[in-house]
C-alpha positions in Angstrom: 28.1 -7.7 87.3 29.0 -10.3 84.0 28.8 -7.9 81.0 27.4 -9.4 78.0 30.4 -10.3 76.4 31.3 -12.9 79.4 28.2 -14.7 78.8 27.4 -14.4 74.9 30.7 -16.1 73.5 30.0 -18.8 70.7 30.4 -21.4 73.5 28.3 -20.4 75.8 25.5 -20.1 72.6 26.2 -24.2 71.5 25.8 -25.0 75.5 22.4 -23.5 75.7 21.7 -24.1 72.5 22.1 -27.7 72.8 20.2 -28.0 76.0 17.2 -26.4 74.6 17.6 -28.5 71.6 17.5 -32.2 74.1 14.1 -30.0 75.5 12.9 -29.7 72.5 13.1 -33.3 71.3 15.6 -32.6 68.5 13.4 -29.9 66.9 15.8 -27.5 66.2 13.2 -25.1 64.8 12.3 -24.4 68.4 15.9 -23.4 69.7 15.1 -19.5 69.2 17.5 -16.6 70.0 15.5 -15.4 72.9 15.7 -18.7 74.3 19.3 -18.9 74.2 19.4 -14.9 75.5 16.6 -15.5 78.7 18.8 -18.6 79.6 21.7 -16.8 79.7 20.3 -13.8 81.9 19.5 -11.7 79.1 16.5 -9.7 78.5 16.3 -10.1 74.5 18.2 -12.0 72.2 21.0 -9.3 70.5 22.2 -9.4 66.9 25.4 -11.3 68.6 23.2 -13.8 69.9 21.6 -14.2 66.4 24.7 -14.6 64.5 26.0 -17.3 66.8 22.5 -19.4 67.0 22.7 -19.2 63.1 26.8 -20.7 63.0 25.7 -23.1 65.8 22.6 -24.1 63.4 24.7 -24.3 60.1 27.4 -26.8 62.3 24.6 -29.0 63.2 23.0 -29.1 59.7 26.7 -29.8 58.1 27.3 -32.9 61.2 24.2 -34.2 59.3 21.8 -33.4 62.2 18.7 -33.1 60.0 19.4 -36.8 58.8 19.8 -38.8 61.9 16.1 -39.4 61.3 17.4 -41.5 57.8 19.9 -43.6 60.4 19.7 -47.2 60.1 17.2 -48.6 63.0 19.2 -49.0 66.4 22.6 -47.1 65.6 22.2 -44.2 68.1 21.4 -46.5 70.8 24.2 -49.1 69.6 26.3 -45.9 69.7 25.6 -45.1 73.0 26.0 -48.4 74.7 29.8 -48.6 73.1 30.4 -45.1 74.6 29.2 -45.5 78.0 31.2 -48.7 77.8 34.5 -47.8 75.7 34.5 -44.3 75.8 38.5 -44.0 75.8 38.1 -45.2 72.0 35.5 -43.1 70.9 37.1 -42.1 67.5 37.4 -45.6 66.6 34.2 -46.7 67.9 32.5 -43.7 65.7 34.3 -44.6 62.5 34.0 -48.4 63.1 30.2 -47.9 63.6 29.9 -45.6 60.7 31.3 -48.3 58.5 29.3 -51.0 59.8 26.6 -48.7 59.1 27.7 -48.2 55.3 28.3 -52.0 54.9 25.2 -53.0 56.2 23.5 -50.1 54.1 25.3 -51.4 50.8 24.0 -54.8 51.5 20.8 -54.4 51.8 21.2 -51.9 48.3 22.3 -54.8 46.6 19.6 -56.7 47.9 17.1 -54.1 46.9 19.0 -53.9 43.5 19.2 -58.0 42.9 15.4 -57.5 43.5 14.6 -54.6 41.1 16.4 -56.1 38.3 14.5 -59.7 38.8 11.1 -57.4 38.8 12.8 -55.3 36.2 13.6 -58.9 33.7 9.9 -60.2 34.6 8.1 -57.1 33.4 10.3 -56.7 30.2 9.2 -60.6 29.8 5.7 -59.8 30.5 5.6 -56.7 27.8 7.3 -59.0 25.1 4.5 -61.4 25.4 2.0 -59.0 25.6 3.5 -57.4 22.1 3.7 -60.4 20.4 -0.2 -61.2 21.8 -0.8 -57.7 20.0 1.1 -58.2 16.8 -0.6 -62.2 16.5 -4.2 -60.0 17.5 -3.3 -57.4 14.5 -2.5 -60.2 12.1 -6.0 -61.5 13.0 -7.9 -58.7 12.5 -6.2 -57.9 9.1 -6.9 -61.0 8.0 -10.0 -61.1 9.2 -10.6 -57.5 7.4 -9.2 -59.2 4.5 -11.6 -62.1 4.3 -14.7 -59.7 5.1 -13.5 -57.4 2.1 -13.3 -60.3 -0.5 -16.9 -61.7 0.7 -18.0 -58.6 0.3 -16.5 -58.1 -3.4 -17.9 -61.7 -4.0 -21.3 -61.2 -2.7 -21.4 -57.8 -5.2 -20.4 -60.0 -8.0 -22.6 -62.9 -7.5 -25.7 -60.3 -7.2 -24.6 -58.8 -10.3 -25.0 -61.5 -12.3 -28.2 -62.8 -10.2 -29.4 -59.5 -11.7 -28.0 -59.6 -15.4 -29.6 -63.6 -15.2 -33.1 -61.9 -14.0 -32.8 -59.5 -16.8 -31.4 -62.0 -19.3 -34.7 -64.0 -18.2 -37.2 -61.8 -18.0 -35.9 -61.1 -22.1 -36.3 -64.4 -22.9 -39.7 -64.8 -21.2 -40.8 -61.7 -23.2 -39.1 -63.7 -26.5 -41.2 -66.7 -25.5 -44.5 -65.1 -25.6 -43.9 -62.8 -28.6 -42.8 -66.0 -30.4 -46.1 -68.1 -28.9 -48.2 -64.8 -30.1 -47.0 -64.7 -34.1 -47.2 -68.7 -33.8 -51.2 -69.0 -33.1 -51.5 -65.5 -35.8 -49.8 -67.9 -38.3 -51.7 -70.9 -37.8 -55.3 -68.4 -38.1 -53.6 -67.5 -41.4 -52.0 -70.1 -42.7 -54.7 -72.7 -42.2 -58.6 -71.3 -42.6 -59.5 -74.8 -43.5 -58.6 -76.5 -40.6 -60.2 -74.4 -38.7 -63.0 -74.2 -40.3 -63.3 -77.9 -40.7 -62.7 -78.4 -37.4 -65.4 -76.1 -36.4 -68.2 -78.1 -38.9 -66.8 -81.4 -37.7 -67.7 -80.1 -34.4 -71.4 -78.8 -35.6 -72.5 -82.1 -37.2 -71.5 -84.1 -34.4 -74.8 -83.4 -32.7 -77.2 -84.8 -35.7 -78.5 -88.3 -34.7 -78.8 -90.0 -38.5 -80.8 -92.7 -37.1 -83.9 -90.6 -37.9 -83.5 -91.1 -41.5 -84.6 -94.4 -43.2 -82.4 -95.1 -46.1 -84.0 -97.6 -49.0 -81.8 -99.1 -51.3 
């Protein structure tokens, strides 16, 4: 009978380990310790088991395994036609690939960057004009306050002196008929006669003379 130690050694853990994790669709969250232990004829996963699933999770996660999902589009199968095909160069073919990778993912940075920059000169365009449309809009609107302020200071003036004129009027007026007043109170006193006259002149006006037979 195997004791545990012939079938719980770190490589026997990343062989299980990385079967369950092709089962599991690259989830590595479901490669559990008691996995690994009932595939390897174990009742219960162990603390031993443990600690090896955690090293064989902490190599995977340092290979980069929980960013294969950020590889460019088409590398892993690129990847694994030049193995099947070349698989006596397989450092090469990784590192060659891995640059082509980087090149490619540079390029299209630059790209992405070229772009950016364009947007980046077209906005800072676009906010110039709209700050000079702002300041031009300010300068209107002061002057515009301005103007508003000095009809405002002319209109008060001009109905100032509409109001002293009405006043200065309305004096005179009251001049006019004070003066009219003493005038017809002289002319009562100054000239009974006139008056009178005028009022006898008046009375024997109506007398018809031709009543009267005059002899020589």
């Amino acid at each position: 009978m195997k004791k545990s130690t012939d079938w719980n050694t770190q490589a026997h853990v990343d062989a299980v380990a990385n079967d369950l994790l092709r089962e599991a669709g690259d989830d590595i969250e479901k490669v559990t310790g008691n996995r690994i232990a009932t595939a390897l004829g174990m009742t219960r996963a162990n603390e031993s088991i443990y600690t090896k699933l955690e090293d064989w999770k902490q190599r995977k996660l340092s290979e980069g395994f929980d960013k294969i999902g950020h590889a460019p589009a088409g590398l892993g199968e690129e990847l694994e036609h030049h193995l099947r095909a070349h698989g006596e160069n397989i450092v090469s073919l990784v590192t060659g690939l891995a640059g082509k990778a980087i090149v490619e993912g540079r390029h299209r940075s630059e790209q992405t960057e070229g772009l950016l920059r364009e947007r980046i000169v077209a906005l800072e365009s676009e906010l110039d004009r709209a700050r000079e449309a702002e300041l031009v809009a300010d300068l209107k609107l002061e002057t515009l306050l301005n103007e508003r302020d000095a009809a405002k200071t002319l209109a008060a003036t001009n109905l100032a002196r509409a109001e002293q004129a009405e006043a200065r009027l309305e004096e005179l007026r009251a001049n006019y008929d004070g003066l009219v007043e003493q005038l017809g109170r002289f002319n009562i006193r100054e000239y009974p006669m006139r008056s009178s006259a005028a009022s006898k002149s008046g009375d024997g006006a109506g007398i018809d003379m031709s009543r009267y037979d005059y002899r020589d």
